[in-house]
C-alpha positions as CSV (number, residue, x, y, z in Angstrom):
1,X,-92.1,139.4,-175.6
2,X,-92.2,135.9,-174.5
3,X,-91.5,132.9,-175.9
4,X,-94.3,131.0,-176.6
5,X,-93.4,127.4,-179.1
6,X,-89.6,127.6,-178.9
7,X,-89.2,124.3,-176.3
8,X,-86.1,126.2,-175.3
9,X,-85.0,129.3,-173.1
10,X,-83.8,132.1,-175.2
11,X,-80.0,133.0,-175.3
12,X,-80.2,136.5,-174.3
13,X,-80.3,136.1,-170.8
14,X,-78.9,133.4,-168.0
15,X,-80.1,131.8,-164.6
16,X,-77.9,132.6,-161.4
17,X,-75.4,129.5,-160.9
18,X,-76.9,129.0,-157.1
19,X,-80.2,129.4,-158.1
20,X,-81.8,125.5,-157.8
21,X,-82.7,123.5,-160.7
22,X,-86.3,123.4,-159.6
23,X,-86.5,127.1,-159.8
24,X,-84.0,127.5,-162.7
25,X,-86.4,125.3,-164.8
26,X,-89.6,127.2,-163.7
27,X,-87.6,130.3,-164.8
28,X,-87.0,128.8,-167.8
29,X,-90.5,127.9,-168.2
30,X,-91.7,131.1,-167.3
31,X,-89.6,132.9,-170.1
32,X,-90.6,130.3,-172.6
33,X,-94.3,131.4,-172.3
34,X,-96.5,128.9,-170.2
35,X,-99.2,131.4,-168.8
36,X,-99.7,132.1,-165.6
37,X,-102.8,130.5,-164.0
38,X,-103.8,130.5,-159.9
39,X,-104.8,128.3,-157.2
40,X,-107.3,129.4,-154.2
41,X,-106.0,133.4,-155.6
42,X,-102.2,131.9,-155.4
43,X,-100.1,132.2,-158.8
44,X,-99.0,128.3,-159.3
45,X,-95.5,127.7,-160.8
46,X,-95.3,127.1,-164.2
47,X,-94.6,123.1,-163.5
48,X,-97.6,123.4,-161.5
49,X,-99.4,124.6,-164.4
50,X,-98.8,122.5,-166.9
51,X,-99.8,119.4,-164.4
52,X,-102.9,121.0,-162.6
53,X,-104.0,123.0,-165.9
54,X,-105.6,122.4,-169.4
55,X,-101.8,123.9,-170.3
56,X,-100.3,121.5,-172.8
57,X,-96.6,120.8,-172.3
58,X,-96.0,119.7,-176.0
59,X,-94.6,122.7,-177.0
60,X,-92.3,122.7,-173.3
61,X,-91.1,119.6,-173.3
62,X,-87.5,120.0,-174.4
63,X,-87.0,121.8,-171.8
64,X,-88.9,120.0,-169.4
65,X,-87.2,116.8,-170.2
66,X,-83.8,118.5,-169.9
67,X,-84.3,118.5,-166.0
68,X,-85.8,115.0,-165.9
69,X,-82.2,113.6,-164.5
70,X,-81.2,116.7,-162.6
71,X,-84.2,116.8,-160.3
72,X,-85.0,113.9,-158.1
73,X,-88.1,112.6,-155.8
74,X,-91.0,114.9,-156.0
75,X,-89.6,117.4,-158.2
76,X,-88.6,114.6,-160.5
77,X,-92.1,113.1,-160.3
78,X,-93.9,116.5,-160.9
79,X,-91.9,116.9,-164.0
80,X,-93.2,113.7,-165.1
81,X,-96.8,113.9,-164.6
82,X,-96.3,117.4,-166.3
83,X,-95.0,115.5,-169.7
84,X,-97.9,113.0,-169.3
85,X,-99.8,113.7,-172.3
86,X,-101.0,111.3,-175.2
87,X,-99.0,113.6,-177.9
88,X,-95.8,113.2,-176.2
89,X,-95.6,109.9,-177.7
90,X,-91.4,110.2,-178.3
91,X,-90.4,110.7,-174.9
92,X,-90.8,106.9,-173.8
93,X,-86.9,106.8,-174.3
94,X,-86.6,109.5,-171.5
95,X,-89.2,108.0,-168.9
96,X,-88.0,104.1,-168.8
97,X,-84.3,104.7,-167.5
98,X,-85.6,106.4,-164.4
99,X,-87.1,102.7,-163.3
100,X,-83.4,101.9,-162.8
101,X,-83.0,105.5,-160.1
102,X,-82.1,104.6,-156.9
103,X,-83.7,108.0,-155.7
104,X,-87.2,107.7,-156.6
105,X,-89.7,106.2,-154.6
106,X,-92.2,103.6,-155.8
107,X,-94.8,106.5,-155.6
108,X,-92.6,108.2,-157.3
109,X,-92.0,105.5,-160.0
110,X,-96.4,104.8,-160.4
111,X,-96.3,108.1,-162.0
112,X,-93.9,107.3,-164.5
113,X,-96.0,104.3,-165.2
114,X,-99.1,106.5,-165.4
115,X,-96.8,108.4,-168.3
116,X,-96.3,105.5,-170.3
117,X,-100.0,104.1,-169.8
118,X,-101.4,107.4,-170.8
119,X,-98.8,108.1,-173.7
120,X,-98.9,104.3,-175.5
121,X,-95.9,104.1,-177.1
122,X,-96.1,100.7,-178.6
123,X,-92.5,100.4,-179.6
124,X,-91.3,99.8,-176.3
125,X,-93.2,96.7,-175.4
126,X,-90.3,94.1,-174.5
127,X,-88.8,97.6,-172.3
128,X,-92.4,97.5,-170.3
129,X,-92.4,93.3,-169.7
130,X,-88.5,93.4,-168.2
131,X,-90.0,96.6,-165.7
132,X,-92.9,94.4,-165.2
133,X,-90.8,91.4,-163.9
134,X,-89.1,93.4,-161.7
135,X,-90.4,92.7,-158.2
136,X,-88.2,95.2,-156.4
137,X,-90.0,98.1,-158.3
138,X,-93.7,96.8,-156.5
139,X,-97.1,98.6,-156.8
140,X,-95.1,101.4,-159.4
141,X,-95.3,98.6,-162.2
142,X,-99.0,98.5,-161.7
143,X,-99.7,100.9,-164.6
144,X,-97.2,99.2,-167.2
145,X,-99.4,95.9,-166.5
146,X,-102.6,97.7,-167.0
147,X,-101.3,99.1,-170.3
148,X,-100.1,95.6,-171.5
149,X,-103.4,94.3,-171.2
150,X,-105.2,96.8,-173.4
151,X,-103.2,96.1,-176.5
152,X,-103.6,92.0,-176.2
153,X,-99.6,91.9,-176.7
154,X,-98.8,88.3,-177.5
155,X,-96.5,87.1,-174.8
156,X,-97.7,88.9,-172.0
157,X,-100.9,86.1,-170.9
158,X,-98.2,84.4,-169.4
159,X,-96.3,87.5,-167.7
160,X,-99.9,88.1,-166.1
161,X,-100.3,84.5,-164.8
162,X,-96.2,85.4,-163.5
163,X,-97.3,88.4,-162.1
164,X,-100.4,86.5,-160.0
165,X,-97.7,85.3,-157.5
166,X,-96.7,88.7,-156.7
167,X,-99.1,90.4,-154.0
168,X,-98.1,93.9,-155.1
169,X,-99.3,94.3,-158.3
170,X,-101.8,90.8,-158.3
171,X,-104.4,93.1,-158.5
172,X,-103.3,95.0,-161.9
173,X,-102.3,91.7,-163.2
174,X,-105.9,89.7,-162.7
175,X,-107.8,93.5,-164.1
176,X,-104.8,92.9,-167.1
177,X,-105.7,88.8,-167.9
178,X,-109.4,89.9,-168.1
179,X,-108.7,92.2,-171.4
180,X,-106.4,89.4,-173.0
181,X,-109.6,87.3,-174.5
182,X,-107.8,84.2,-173.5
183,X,-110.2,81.6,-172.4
184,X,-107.1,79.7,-170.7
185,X,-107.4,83.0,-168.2
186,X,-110.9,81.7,-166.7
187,X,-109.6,78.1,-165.3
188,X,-106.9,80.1,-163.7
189,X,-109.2,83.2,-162.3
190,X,-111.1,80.7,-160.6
191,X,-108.6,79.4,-159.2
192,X,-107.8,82.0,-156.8
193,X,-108.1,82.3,-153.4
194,X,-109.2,85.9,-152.8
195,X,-110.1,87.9,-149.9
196,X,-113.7,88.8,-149.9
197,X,-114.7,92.1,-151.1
198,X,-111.5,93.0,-151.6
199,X,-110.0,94.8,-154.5
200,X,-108.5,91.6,-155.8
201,X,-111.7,89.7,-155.9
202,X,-113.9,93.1,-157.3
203,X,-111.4,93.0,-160.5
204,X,-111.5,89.1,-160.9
205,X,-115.6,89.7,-161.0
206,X,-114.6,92.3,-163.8
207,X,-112.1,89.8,-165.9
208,X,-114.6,87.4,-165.7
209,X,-117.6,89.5,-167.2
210,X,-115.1,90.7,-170.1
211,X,-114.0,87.3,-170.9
212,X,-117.3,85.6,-170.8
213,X,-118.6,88.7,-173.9
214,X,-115.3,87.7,-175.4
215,X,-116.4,84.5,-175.7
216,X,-119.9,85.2,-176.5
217,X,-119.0,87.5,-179.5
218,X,-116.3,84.4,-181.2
219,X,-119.0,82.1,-180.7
């Protein structure tokens, strides 16, 4: 009989020692109960499943998070986007180290962000600005910066007008200073020199709109 809400393998039986760990933890999440569900008539793996499915990994993600540091690249990142759910609010602690991997790519990294935008742990805030300064991590903070916006952190109006200098995530950080309801952030919008039509320019239109009803509504 399977297990279906233990968030661990059962004791009575063990994975082959040359088995991989991507395999030994789809094992393990195949014993632990997450259905079965297909793609174009092909049975997915159970990773597979709980990212491309209406599968929740809450009740997986002991197990799931045990790989997190044994697995790298791909693997590591599908493990991620598997845990990327809004109840998984504790495992913050788990996803921000891997920011400091030397073996994931800034791809790889985005969906880590994603993680932390979608789960909103609000605890971790001063975490999020130091990854945010970090200009070797690029377009992978673009998701942290997005996240900090929404919940008008104080502090972080001036991380935004940091982050303006920094062509790989300017883009995030303009769509970000829209949501802060500063009206300092329209003096500096405007400021900008943009490419026309580009993405850049689209989401300063957007900050612009957001703040002007900001304004409208104190007033």
């Amino acid at each position: 009989m399977p297990f279906t809400n233990c968030g661990h393998a059962s004791d009575s039986w063990s994975l082959p020692a040359t088995m991989s760990h991507w395999k030994k933890l789809n094992e393990e999440l195949k014993q632990a109960g997450v259905p079965q569900r297909t793609f174009m008539n092909e049975s997915m793996e159970p990773v597979k499943t709980l990212v491309n499915s209406d599968v929740s990994s809450e009740p997986y993600k002991n197990i799931l998070l045990n790989y997190l540091n044994k697995l790298s690249g791909n693997e590591c990142e599908m493990v991620v986007r598997a845990l990327t759910e809004r109840s998984n609010k504790e495992i913050a602690s788990e996803l921000i180290p891997l920011f400091e991997r030397s073996d994931l790519s800034e791809m790889n990294l985005w969906a880590v962000g994603n993680a932390l935008n979608t789960i909103k742990d609000k605890s971790r805030i001063h975490d999020y600005i130091r990854i945010c300064k970090n200009s070797s991590l690029g377009t992978a903070r673009s998701e942290l910066i997005r996240f900090l916006g929404s919940i008008r952190t104080p502090g972080v109006y001036e991380l935004f007008a940091e982050l303006l200098n920094d062509s790989n995530v300017r883009f995030a950080a303009i769509e970000a200073l829209g949501r802060t309801n500063n009206p300092n952030a329209v003096e500096l919008l405007n400021s900008l020199e943009l490419e026309p039509k580009s993405v850049e320019e689209r989401n300063r239109a957007t900050a612009l709109k957001r703040l002007e009803r900001a304004a409208s509504n104190i007033r």
